[in-house]
C-alpha positions in Angstrom: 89.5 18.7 -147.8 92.8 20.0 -146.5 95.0 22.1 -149.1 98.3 21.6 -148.8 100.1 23.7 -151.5 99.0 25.9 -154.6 98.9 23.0 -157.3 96.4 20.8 -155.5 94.6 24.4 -154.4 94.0 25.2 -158.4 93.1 21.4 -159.0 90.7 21.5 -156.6 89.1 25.0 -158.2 88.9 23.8 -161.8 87.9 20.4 -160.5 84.7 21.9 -158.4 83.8 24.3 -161.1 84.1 21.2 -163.8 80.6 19.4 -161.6 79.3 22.7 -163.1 80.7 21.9 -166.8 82.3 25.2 -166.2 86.1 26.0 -167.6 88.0 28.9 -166.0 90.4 31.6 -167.4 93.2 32.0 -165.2 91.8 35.6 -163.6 88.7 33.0 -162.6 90.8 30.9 -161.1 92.8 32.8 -159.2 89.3 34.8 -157.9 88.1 31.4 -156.7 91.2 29.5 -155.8 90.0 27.5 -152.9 91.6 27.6 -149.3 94.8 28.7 -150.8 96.4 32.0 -150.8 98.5 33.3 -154.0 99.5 36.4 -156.8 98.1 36.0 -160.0 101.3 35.6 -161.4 102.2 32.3 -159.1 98.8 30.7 -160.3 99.4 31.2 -163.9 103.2 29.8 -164.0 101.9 27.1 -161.8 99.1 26.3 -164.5 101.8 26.5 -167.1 103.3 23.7 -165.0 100.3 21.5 -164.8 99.8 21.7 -168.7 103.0 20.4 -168.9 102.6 17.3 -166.7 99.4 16.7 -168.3 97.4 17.2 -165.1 95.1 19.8 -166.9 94.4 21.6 -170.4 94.0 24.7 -172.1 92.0 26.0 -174.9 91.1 29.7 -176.3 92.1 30.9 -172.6 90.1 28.2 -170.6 91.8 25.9 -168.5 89.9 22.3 -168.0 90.6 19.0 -166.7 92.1 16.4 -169.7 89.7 15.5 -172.4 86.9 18.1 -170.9 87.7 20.6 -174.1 84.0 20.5 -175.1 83.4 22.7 -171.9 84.6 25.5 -173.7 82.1 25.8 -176.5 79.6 24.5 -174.3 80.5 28.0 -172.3 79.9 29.7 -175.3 76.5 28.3 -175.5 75.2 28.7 -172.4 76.6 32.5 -172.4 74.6 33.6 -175.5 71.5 31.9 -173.7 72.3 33.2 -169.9 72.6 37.2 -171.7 68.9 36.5 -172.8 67.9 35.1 -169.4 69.7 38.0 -167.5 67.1 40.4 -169.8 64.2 38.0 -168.3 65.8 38.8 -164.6 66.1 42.6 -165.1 62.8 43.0 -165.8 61.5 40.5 -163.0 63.5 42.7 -160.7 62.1 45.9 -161.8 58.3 44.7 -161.6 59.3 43.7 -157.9 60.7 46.8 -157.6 57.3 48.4 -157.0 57.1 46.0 -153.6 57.8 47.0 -150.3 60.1 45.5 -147.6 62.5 44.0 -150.1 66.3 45.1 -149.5 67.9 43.0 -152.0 67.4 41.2 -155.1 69.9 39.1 -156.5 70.5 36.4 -158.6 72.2 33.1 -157.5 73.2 29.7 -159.2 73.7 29.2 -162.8 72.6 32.7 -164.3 75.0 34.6 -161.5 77.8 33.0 -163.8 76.0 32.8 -167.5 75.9 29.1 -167.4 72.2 28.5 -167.8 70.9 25.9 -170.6 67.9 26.4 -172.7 65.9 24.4 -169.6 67.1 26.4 -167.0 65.3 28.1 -164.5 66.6 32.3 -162.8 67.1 32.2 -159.2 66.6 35.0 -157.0 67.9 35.3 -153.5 66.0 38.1 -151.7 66.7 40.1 -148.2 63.5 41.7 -146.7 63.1 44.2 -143.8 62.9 42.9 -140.4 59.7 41.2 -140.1 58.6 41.4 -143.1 60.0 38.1 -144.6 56.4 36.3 -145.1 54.7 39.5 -146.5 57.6 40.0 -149.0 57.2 36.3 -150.2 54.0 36.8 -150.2 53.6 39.8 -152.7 56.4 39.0 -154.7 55.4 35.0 -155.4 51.8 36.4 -156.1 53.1 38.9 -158.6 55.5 37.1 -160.4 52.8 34.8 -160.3 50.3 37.1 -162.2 52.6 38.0 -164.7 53.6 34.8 -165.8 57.0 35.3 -164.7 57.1 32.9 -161.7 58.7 29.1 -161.7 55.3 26.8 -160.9 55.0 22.9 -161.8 56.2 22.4 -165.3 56.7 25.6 -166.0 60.9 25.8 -165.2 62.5 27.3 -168.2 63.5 31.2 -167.6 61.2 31.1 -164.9 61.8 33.1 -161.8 62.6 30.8 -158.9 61.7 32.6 -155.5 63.2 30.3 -153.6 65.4 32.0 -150.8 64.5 34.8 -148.6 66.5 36.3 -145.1 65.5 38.8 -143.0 67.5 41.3 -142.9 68.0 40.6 -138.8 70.2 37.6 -139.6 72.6 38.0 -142.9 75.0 35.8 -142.1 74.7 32.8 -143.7 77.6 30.9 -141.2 75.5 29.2 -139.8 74.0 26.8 -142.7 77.6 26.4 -143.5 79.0 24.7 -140.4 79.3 21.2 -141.8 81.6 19.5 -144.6 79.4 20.7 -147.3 79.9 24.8 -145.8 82.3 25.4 -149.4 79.4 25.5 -151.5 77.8 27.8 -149.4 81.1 30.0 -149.8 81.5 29.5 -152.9 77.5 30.7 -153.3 77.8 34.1 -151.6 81.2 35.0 -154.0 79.4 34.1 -157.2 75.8 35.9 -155.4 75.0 38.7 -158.1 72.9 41.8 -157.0 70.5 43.6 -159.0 68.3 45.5 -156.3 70.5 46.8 -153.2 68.3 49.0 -151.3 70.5 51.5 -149.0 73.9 49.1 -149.4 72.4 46.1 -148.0 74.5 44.0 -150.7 78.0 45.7 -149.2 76.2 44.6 -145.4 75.6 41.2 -146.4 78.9 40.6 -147.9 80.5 42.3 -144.7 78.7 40.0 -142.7 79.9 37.1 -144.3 83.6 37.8 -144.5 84.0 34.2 -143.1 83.9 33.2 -147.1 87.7 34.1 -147.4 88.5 31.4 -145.2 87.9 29.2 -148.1 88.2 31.9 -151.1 90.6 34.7 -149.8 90.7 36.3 -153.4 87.2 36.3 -153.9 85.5 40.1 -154.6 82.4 41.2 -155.1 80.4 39.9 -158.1 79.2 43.4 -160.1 77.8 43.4 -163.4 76.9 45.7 -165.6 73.2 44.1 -165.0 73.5 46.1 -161.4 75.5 49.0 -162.8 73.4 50.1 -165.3 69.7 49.3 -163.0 67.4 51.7 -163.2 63.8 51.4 -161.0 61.1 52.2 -163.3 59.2 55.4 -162.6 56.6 55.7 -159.7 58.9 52.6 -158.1 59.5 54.4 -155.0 56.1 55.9 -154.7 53.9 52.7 -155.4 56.4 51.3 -152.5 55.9 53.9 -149.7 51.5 53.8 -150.8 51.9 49.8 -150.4 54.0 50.0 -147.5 51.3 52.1 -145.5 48.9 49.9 -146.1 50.8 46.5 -145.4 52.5 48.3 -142.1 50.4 46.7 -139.7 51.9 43.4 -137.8 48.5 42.1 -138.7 49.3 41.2 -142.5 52.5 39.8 -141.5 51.3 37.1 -139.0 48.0 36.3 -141.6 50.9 35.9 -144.3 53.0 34.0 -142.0 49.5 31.7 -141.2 48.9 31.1 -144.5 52.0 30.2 -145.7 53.1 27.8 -143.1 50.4 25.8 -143.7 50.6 25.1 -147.5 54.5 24.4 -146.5 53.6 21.9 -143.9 50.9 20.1 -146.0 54.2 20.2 -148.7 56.5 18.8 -146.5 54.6 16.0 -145.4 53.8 14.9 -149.0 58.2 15.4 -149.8 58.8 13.3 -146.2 60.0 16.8 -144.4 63.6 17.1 -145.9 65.7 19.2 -143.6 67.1 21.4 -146.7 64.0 23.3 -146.5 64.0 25.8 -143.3 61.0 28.3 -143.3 60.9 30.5 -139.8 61.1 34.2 -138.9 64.5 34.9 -140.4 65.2 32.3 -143.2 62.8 30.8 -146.2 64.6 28.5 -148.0 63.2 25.9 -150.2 65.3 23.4 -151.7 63.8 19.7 -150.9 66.1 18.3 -152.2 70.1 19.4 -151.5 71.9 18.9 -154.7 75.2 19.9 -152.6 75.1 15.7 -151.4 75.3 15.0 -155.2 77.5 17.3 -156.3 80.2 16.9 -153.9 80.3 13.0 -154.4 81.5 13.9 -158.3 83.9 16.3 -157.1 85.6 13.6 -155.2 85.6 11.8 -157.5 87.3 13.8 -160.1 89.8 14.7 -157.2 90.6 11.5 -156.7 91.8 11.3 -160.5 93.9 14.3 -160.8 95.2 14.3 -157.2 96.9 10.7 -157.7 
C-alpha cells in the first residue's frame, strides 16, 4: 500500500497492530509509523485530530480503532502473562548459553512485544557461526528437548519454539521480503528482541538490514531490560570452548546436516512441501504454514473501513 500523508500513515500503524489485538501509545506509534516520515509532536496533534472525527479512540493512553476499547485491558492481561514467559525465555537462553556456535539469541513474535496469551508458545530466532547452522540446531533442539523446555506436538504453551536459524554469512533478511507481504518482515526485525548477542552480532544484523526504514524510518532498536540485565551462568564460556573442540570438525556438521534433512523431507512430503519452510546452508526456517497470507487479508480489511 502506497502512503500518501501522515493520517492514513498512523491508520495504517494502529490498523496493522489491531490483527495483533494490540493498542499503541502514541511513542509506539510514532516508533512504528509505517512508510511515513514525522516528529512526535505532528503524530500526536494529528491523533488528536482523528479522535475528533471519530476515525479512532483513546483510552488510559492507548489509541485503538472505534469500538476495539477491550484491547486495552486485554494488553493488560497478556503483559502480566508475557513478564512470566520472558522468565521462561531467560532461562532457556542461559541453558543454551553453554552451546557453541550460537551468535544470537532473540526472541521474536508475540513475547518480543508482551502480547502472549496463556496458550502461547516463546519464539527464538537464532544466528550461528558460519557453517555451523545444522550443528547449532542440532544441540540446541536436543537440549531444550531434554529439559522439557522445547515446543513438540501438543506441548505449545511457554514452550520454546526453535524455529528460525541464519548463518551468520547471510543476515540480511532482504531477500524473503521482496514481495507485497516484505512489511511484516520489517516490521519483524524492529520488534526482534535480543537476549544473547555474542561480539555485537545483534548491532551487525540490524546494520545489515537498514532496508527496514524504508517502511519504518523511526524504528530503533528493541532493548529490554531482559538483555540489559543478562548474565551467562558460570562455566558458560568454558563448557562452550570444551564443546566447541570437540564439535570443530566439518565432520559433525555434514552428519547433522544428513540427518536433519531427511526427517525435514519426510515432513515436507507429509505437509505437501509448503514453500514458507526454507532449510539450506544459510537459512532454517520452519513455518508451514505463512500466517502473513491471513493476516494481511484482515488488515485490508480494516483499512478499507477507516480509510473510506
Amino acid at each position: 500500500m502506497k502512503i500518501k500523508n501522515l493520517e492514513e500513515s498512523i491508520l495504517f500503524t494502529i490498523s496493522y497492530f489491531d490483527v495483533f489485538e494490540y493498542p499503541l501509545t502514541s511513542f509506539e506509534i510514532w516508533r512504528y509509523l509505517f512508510n511515513f516520515n514525522a516528529e512526535l509532536e505532528e503524530v500526536i496533534l494529528k491523533m488528536d485530530e482523528l479522535i475528533r472525527h471519530g476515525k479512532i479512540e483513546m483510552k488510559n493512553g492507548f489509541y485503538f480503532l472505534p469500538e476495539r476499547s477491550d484491547l486495552v485491558e486485554k494488553r493488560q492481561d497478556k503483559y502480566d502473562i508475557s513478564e512470566k514467559f520472558w522468565d521462561r525465555a531467560v532461562l532457556a537462553a542461559k541453558i543454551l548459553s553453554y552451546l557453541p556456535f550460537i551468535k544470537m539469541i532473540s526472541v521474536v513474535n508475540s513475547l518480543a512485544f508482551f502480547n502472549c496469551d496463556k496458550n502461547s508458545d516463546i519464539d527464538f530466532f537464532i544466528i550461528t557461526e558460519k557453517n555451523k547452522i545444522w550443528t547449532a540446531r542440532a544441540l540446541s533442539s536436543i537440549l531444550l528437548h531434554i529439559l522439557g523446555l522445547r515446543r513438540h506436538g501438543r506441548k505449545v504453551a511457554k514452550r520454546i519454539c526453535l524455529s528460525f536459524y541464519i548463518s551468520e554469512e547471510k543476515m540480511n533478511l532482504k531477500y524473503i521480503a521482496n514481495d507485497s507481504l516484505g512489511f511484516f518482515v520489517a516490521y519483524w526485525i524492529g520488534q526482534c528482541t535480543p537476549i544473547v548477542n555474542v561480539g555485537k552480532t545483534y548491532q551487525t544484523y540490524r546494520s545489515q538490514n537498514s532496508w527496514i526504514y524504508q517502511y519504518l524510518p523511526n524504528v530503533g532498536g528493541n532493548i529490554t531490560n531482559y538483555y540489559i540485565n543478562f548474565r551467562k551462568p558460570l562455566l558458560a564460556d568454558f563448557t562452550k570452548k570444551v564443546l566447541a573442540s570437540i564439535l570443530q570438525s566439518d565432520f559433525f556438521e555434514r552428519t547433522a546436516r544428513s540427518i536433519q534433512i531427511k526427517k525435514i523431507e519426510k515432513s515436507q512430503e507429509k505437509r505437501g512441501s509448503p514453500n514458507s519452510v526454507i532449510f539450506n546452508d544459510l537459512m532454517l526456517k520452519f513455518h508451514p504454514v505463512d500466517l502473513r497470507i491471513e493476516y494481511k487479508k484482515k488488515l485490508v480489511e480494516k483499512l478499507k473501513k477507516v480509510l473510506k
